[in-house]
C-alpha positions in Angstrom: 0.0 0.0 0.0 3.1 2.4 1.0 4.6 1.5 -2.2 1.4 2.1 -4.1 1.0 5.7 -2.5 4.9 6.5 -2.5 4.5 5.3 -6.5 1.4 7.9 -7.4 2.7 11.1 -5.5 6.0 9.8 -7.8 4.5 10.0 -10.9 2.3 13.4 -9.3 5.7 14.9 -8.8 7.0 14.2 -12.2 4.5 15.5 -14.1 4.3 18.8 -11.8 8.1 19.0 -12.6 7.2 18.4 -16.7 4.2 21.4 -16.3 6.9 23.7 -14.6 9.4 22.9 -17.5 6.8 23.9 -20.1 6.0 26.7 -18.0 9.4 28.2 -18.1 9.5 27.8 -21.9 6.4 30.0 -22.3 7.7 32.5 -19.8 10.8 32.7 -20.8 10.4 34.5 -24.4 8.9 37.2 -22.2 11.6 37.4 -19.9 14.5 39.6 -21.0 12.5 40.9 -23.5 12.1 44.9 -22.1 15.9 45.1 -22.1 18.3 46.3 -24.4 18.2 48.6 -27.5 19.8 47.6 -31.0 20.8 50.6 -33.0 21.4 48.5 -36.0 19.9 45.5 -37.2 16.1 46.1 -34.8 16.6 49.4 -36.2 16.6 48.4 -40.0 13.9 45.7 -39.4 11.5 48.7 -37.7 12.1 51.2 -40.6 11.0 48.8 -43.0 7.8 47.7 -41.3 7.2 51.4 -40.9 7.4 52.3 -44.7 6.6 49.3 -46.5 2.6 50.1 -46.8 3.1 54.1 -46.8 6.3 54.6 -49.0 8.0 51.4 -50.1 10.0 52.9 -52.6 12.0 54.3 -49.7 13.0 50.7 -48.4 13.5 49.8 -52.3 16.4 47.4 -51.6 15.1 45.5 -48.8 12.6 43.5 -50.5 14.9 40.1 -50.3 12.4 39.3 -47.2 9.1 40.7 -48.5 7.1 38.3 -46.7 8.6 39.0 -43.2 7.7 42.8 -44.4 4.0 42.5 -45.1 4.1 40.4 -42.0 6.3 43.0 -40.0 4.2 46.1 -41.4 0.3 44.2 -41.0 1.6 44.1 -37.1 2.4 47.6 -37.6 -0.4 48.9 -38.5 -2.3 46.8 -35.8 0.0 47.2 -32.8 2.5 49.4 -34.1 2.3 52.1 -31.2 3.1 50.0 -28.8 6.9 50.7 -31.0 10.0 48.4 -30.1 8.2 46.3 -27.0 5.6 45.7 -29.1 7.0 44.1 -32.1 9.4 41.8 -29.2 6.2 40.6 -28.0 5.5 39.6 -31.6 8.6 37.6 -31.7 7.9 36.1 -28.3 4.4 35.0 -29.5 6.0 33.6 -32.6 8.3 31.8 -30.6 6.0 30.2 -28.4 4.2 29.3 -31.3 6.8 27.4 -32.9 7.9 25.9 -29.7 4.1 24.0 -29.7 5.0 23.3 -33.4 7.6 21.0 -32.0 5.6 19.6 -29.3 3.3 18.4 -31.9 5.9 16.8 -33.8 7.5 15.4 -31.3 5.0 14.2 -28.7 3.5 10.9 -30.6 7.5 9.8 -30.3 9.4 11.0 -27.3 7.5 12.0 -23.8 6.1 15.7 -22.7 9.6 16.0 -20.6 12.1 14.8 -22.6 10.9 17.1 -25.3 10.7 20.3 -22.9 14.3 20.0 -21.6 15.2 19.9 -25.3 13.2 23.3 -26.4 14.4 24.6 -22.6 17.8 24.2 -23.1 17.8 25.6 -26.5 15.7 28.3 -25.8 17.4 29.6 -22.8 21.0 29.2 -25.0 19.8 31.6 -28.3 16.7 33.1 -27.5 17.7 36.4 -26.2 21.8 36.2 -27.2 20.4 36.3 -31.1 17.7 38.7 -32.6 14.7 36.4 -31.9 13.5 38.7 -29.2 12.2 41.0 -32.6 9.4 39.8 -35.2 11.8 39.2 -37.9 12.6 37.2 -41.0 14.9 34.7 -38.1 11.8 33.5 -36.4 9.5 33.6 -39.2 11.3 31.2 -41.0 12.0 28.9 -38.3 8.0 29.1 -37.7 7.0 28.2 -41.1 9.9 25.2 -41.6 8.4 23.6 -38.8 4.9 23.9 -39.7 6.0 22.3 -43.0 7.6 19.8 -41.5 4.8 18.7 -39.1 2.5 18.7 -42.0 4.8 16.9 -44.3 5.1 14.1 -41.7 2.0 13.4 -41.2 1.0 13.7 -44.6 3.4 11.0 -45.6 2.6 8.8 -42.3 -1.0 9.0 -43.2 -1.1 9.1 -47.2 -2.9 12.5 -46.5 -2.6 15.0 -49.5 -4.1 18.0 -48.1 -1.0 17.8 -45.6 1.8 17.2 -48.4 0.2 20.0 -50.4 -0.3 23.1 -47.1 3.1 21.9 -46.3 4.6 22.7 -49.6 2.6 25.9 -49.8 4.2 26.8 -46.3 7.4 26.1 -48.3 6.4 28.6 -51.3 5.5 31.0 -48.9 8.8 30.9 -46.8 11.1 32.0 -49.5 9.5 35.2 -49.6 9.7 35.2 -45.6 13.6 34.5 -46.3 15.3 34.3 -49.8 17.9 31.2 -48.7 14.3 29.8 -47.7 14.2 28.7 -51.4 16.8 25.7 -50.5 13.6 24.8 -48.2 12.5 23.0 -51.3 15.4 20.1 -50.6 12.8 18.7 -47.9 11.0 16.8 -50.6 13.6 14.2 -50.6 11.7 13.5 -47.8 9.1 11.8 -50.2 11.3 9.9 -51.8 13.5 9.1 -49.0 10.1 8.2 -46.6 8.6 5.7 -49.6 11.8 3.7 -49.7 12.0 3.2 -46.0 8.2 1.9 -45.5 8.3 0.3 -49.3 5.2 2.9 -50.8 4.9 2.0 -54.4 6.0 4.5 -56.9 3.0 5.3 -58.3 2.3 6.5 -55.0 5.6 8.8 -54.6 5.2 10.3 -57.7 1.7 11.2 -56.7 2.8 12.9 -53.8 5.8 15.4 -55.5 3.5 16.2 -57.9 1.0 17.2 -54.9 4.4 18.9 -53.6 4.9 20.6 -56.7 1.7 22.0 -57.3 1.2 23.4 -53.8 4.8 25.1 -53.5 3.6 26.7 -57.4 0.4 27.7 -55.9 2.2 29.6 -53.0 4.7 31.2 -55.2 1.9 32.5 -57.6 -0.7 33.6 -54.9 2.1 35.4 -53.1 3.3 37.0 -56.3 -0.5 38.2 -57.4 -0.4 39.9 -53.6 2.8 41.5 -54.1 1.3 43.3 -57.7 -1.7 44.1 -56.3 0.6 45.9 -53.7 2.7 47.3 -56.3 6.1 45.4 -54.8 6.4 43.4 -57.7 9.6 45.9 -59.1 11.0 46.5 -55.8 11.2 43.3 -55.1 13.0 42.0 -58.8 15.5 45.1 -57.8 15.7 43.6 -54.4 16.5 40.3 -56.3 19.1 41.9 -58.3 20.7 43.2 -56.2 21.5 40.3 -53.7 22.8 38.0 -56.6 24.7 40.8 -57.3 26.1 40.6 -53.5 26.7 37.4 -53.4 30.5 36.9 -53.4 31.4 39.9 -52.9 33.1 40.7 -49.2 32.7 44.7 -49.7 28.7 44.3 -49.5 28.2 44.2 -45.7 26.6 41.9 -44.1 25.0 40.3 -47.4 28.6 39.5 -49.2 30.7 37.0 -49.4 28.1 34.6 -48.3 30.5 31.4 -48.7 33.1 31.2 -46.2 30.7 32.3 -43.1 29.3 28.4 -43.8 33.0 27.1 -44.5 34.1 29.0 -40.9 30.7 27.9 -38.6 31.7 24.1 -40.1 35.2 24.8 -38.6 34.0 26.2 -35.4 31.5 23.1 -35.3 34.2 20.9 -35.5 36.8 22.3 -33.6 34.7 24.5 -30.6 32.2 22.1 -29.9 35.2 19.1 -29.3 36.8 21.8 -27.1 33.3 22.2 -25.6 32.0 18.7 -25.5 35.7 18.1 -23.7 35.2 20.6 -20.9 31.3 19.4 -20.4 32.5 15.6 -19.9 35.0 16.9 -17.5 32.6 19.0 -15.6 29.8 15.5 -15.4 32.8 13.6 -13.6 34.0 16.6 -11.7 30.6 16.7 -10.2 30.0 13.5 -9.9 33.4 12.4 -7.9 31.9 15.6 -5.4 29.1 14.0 -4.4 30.7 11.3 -3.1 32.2 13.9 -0.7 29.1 15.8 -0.3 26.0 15.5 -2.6 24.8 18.6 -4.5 28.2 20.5 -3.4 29.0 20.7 -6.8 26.1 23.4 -8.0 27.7 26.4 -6.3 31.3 26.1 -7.5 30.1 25.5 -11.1 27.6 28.2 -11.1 29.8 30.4 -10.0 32.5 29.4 -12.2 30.4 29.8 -14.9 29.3 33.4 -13.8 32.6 34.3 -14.0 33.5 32.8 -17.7 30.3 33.8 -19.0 29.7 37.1 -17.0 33.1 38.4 -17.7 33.4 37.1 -21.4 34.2 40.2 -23.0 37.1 41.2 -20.3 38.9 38.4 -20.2 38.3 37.1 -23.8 37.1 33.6 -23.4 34.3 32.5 -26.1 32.9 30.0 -24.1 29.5 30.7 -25.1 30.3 30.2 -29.0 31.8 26.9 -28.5 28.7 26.0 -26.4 26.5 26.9 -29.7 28.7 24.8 -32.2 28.8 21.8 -29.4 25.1 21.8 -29.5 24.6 22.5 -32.9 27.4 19.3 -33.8 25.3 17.4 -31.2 21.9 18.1 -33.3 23.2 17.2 -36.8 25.2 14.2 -35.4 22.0 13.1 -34.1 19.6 13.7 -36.4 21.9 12.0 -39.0 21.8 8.7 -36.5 17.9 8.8 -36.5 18.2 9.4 -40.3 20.5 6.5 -41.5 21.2 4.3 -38.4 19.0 0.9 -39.2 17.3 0.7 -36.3 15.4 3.9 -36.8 15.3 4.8 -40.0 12.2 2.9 -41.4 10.9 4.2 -37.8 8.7 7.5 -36.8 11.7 9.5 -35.7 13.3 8.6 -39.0 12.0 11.2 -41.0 12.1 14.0 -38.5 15.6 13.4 -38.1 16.2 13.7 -42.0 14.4 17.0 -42.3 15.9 18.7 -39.1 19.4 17.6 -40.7 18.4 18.7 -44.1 17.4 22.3 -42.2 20.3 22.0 -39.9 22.5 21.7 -43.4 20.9 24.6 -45.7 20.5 27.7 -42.7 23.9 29.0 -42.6 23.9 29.1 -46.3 23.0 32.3 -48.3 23.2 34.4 -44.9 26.2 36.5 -43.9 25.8 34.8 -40.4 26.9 31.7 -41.4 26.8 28.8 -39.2 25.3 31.0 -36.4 21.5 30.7 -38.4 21.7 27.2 -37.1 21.2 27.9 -33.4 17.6 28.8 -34.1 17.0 25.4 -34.9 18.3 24.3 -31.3 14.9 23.9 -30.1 13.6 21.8 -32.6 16.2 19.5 -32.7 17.7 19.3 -29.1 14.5 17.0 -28.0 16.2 14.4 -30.8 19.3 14.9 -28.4 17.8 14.5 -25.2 16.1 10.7 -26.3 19.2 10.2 -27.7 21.0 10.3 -24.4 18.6 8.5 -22.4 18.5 5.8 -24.7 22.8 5.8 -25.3 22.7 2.6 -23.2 20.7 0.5 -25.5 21.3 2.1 -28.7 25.5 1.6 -28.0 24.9 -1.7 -26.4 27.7 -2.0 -23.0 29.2 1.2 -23.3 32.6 1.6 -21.7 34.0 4.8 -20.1 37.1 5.4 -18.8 35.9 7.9 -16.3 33.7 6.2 -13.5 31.9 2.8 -13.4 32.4 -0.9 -12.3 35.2 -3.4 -13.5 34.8 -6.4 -15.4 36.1 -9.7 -15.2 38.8 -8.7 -17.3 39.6 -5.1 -15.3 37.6 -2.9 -17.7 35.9 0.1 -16.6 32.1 -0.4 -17.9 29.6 2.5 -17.0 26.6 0.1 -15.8 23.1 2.1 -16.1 23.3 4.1 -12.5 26.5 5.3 -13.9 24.8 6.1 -17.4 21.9 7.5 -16.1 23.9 10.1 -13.5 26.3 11.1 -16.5 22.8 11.7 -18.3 21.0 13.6 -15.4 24.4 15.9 -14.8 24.8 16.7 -18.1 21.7 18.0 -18.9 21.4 19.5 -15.3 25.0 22.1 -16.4 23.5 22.1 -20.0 20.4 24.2 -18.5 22.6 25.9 -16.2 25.2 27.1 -19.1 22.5 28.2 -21.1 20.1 29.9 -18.2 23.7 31.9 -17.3 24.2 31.9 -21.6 20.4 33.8 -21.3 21.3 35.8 -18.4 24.8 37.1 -19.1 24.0 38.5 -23.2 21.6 41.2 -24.5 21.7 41.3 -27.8 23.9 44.5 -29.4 23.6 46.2 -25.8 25.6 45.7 -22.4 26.1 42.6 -21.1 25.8 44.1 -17.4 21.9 43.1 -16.9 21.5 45.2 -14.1 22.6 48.1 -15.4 20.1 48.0 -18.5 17.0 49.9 -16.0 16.9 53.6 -18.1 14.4 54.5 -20.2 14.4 56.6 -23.5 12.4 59.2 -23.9 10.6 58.5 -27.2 7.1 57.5 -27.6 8.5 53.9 -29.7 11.0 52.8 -27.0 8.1 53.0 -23.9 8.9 49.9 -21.4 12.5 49.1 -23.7 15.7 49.8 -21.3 19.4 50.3 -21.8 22.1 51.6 -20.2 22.5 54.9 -18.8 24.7 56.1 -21.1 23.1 54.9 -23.9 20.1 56.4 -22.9 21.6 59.6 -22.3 22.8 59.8 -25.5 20.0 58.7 -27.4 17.5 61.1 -25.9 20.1 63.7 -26.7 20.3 63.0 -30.4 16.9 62.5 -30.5 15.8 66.1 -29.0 18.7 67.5 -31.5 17.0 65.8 -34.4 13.4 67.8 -32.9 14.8 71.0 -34.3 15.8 69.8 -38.2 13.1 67.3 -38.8 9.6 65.9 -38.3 7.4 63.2 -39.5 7.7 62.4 -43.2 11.0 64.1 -43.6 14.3 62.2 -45.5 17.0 61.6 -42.7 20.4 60.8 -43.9 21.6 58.1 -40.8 25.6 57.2 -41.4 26.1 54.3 -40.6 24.7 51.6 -38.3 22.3 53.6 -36.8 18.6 53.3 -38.8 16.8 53.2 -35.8 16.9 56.6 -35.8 14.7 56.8 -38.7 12.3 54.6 -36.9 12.5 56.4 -33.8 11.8 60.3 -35.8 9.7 58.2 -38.4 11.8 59.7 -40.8 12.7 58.0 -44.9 16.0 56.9 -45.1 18.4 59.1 -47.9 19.6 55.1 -49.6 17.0 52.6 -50.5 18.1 50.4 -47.5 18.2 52.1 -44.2 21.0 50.6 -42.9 23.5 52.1 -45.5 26.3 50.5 -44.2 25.4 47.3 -46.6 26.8 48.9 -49.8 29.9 49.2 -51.5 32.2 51.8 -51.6 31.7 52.4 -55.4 27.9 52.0 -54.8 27.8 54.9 -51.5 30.1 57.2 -54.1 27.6 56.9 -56.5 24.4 57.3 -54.8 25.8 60.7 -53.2 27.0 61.7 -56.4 23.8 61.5 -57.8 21.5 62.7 -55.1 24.6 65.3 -54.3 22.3 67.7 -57.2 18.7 67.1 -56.1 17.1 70.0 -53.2 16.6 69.9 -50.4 19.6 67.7 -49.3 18.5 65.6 -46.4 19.9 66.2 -42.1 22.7 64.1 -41.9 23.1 62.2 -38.6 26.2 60.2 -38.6 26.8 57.1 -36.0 29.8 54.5 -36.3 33.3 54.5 -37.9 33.2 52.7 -41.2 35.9 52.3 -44.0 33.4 54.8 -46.0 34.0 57.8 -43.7 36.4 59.8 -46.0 33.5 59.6 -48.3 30.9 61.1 -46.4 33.3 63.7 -45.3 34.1 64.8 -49.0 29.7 64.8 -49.5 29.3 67.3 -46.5 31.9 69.6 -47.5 31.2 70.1 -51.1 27.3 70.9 -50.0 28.7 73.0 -47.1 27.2 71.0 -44.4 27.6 72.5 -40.8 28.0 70.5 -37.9 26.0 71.9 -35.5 26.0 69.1 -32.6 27.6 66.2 -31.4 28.0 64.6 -28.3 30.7 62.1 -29.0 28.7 59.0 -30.5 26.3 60.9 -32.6 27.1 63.9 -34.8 24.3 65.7 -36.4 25.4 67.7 -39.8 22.4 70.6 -41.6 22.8 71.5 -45.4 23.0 75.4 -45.7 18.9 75.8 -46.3 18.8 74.2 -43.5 20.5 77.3 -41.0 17.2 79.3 -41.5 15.1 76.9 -39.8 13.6 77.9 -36.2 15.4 75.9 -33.6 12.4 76.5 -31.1 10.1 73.5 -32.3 9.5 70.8 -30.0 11.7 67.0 -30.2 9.9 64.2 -31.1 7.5 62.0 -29.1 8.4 63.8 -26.1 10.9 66.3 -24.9 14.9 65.8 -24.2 14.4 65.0 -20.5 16.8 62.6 -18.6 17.5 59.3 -19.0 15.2 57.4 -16.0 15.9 54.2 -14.2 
């Protein structure tokens, strides 16, 4: 009878433990959310969904993600006063979105807890270190992959067409969300590969990609009628144009030279994450041989050791938490390979899933200046594969033997038996969620790394409940009020060089196509101030960040006899001479100059 009770408040337990895990992942997008200020690429993201209904040939050579755009500007128009917060929350809601996408993936397979330390520990490693925090093109993406992917599975599990075709629509659809999107299309080997395993005839495969086929064309064609209707259909050939163009080239920003990000993530996969999958083996037995001493003793020296790596990373110059990412990332692809190919689970359920997340762990870092990094979104989609993986390494490697801890056979080998397995399991995910909850807590994205200190508001209508540093506050709501005096609403503002969230913030037009006019080429920024050098009025120049294009925009301001008539040390603010007339009395922008408030 004991055993019976002590049994059921066991299993009560675990599954309070499971809701608090899922809990935390639904919380957590939410978390961090109201801190830090991007100048660059939130900045360039906002501009766009500001202009793209109301002037889109100011944003002419940004339509390479016209689907996140008509997205980003339809939540614009519905929540867009609710400014930077507002379009994180977005992103958080997507987020949590695609997190359930997983669970419904995953759950007819693998258990409600091993699939929420997967999307935990993944969630708490990326979600506020990358740009995920925003509604972006990142997120978007990842969202609509997955929703193919769960439709595609159990299409081809169930012989359903309606599912092959939404899912290849969804596919359409998601290279206008993301250009590289296109390589999405390599997910109907999955057809192919799916009908070999379970022995479909062929009449029957070739029925399904022709299903595939026809919804992707659908897709493509419905979201190309939109896009004329909306009169994007020649911005967005330029856009296209333009980023071939890029491709290759290293002077073009962030878009060029697109190749050897990929070639240096695969590097750093290999290399960091066997540096990093070293050091977490080490840690396992390091806590493990404590608790012979003392049990649990081992949490506060390796949380605080890991405060001080991670906390400290930019002092002492130890890029722990990259090699985490490629360790994880290597872990992902390794194992979705094994579910893929091994012959035990191939012609199984997890089979398939674990040739698509490969095949999307394979084609994000290409055709993205980020390289391998696009792969950690995919962290909490796949991790869950990880997680089974490990509690299951016993029977899928047969005896294991390690050399660290266990019994001794007859003949004197060291053989981990399954407590041993089972604590090296239980450890390592236990410092897994602790590197990336101290990953989560130690990085804001493009801001200070001192959490803390990020408590001082802005004073500008768009950045209400968003917090940075005092400093940067200060010096934002200085620019800002400075800007109040040259421009208002509607006006062309001429932001040099990272800094377009200044056009966002004074809901200004950019003076180049793109907003953030660091992206072009030297020959490209000579010749779009040569020509725009003639045409009245010339725009307020604001200029933010030192760029190899500098000489440049000195030689534009003096041959238009530009005055500078304010600058504060980060942010210099430069008038054309029609410009001197103008009363200096009117009021800033969405608010006055005020003090930066903590």
């Amino acid at each position: 009878m004991n055993g019976h009770v002590e049994s059921t408040g066991s299993i009560g337990m675990w599954r309070d433990v499971t809701r608090t895990v899922w809990l935390l992942i639904i919380i957590y997008p939410f978390l961090y959310l109201w801190q830090g200020i991007s100048y660059s690429d939130e900045g360039n993201a906002l501009v766009i969904y500001q202009l793209i209904f109301s002037d889109p040939a100011a944003i002419a050579d940004t339509y390479g993600v016209w689907g996140t755009s008509i997205i980003g500007g339809a939540w614009n128009l519905l929540f867009g006063e609710f400014g930077l917060a507002g379009f994180r929350v977005g992103g958080a809601v997507v987020s949590i979105a695609t997190f359930g996408l997983v669970y419904l993936l995953c759950r007819p397979h693998l258990d409600r807890m091993t699939i929420g330390l997967g999307v935990l520990v993944g969630v708490m490693y990326y979600h506020h270190f990358m740009t995920t925090t925003l509604l972006g093109y990142n997120n978007l993406s990842l969202f609509f992959h997955l929703a193919s992917i769960l439709l595609l599975v159990r299409g081809l599990n169930a012989n359903r067409q309606g599912f092959i075709f939404a899912a290849a629509a969804l596919i359409g659809f998601n290279i206008f969300v993301r250009l590289p999107n296109l390589l999405g299309l390599f997910m109907a080997l999955a057809i192919a590969w799916h009908g070999w395993m379970q022995g479909t005839p062929a009449r029957i495969q070739w029925k399904q990609l022709m299903i595939f086929t026809i919804g992707v064309v659908v897709a493509v064609a419905m979201s190309l009628v939109m896009m004329r209707a909306l009169g994007h259909d020649y911005y967005y050939l330029r856009s296209l144009e333009y980023l071939f163009a890029s491709t290759g080239n290293a002077d073009h920003g962030p878009y060029g030279n697109l190749i050897k990000p990929v070639l240096n993530g695969y590097y750093h996969l290999l290399f960091d994450g066997l540096v990093m999958l070293a050091l977490l083996l080490l840690a396992v037995h390091w806590t493990l041989r404590m608790d012979k001493y003392r049990p649990r003793v081992w949490l506060l020296p390796a949380a605080g050791a890991l405060l001080f790596f991670w906390y400290f990373y930019d002092v002492i110059g130890i890029p722990l938490s990259g090699r985490l990412g490629s360790m994880l990332v290597a872990l992902c692809m390794v194992v979705s390979a094994l579910y893929a190919f091994m012959a035990r689970w191939r012609s199984g359920p997890l089979g398939v899933i674990g040739l698509l997340l490969l095949i999307q762990l394979v084609i994000w870092p290409l055709g993205s200046g980020a390289g391998f990094v696009n792969q950690l979104y995919l962290l909490p989609a796949a991790l869950p594969l990880v997680v089974e993986f490990m509690r299951n390494v016993k029977g899928i490697m047969g005896e294991t033997r390690f050399a660290l801890a266990g019994g001794q056979d007859a003949g004197g080998s060291v053989v981990a038996g399954s407590e041993t397995l089972h604590a090296y399991r239980k450890r390592a995910l236990a410092l897994l969620l602790l590197f990336s909850a101290v990953n989560g807590f130690c990085f804001s994205y493009s801001d200070s790394y001192n959490r803390p200190g990020l408590r001082y508001a802005v004073d500008n209508q768009y950045l209400n409940h968003v917090y940075t540093t005092h400093e940067k506050a200060e010096s934002l709501n200085a620019v800002i009020a400075e800007l109040g005096k040259y421009v208002r609403k509607g006006d062309t503002l001429f932001v040099a060089w990272t800094a377009p969230l200044l056009n966002y913030l004074t809901e200004t037009k950019p003076y180049f196509p793109h907003p953030w006019s660091e992206i072009y080429t030297r020959d490209e920024i000579e010749r779009m101030l040569l020509e725009r050098g003639d045409r009245r009025p010339l725009p307020v120049t604001v200029k933010y960040g030192n760029t190899g294009y500098d000489d440049i925009l000195e030689e534009f301001l003096a041959s238009n006899a530009y005055r500078r008539v304010w600058s504060n040390g980060e942010f210099a603010v430069y008038v054309p001479p029609a410009e001197d007339t103008v009363s200096h009395t009117g009021g800033p922008l969405h608010g006055g100059p005020g003090r930066a408030t903590g």
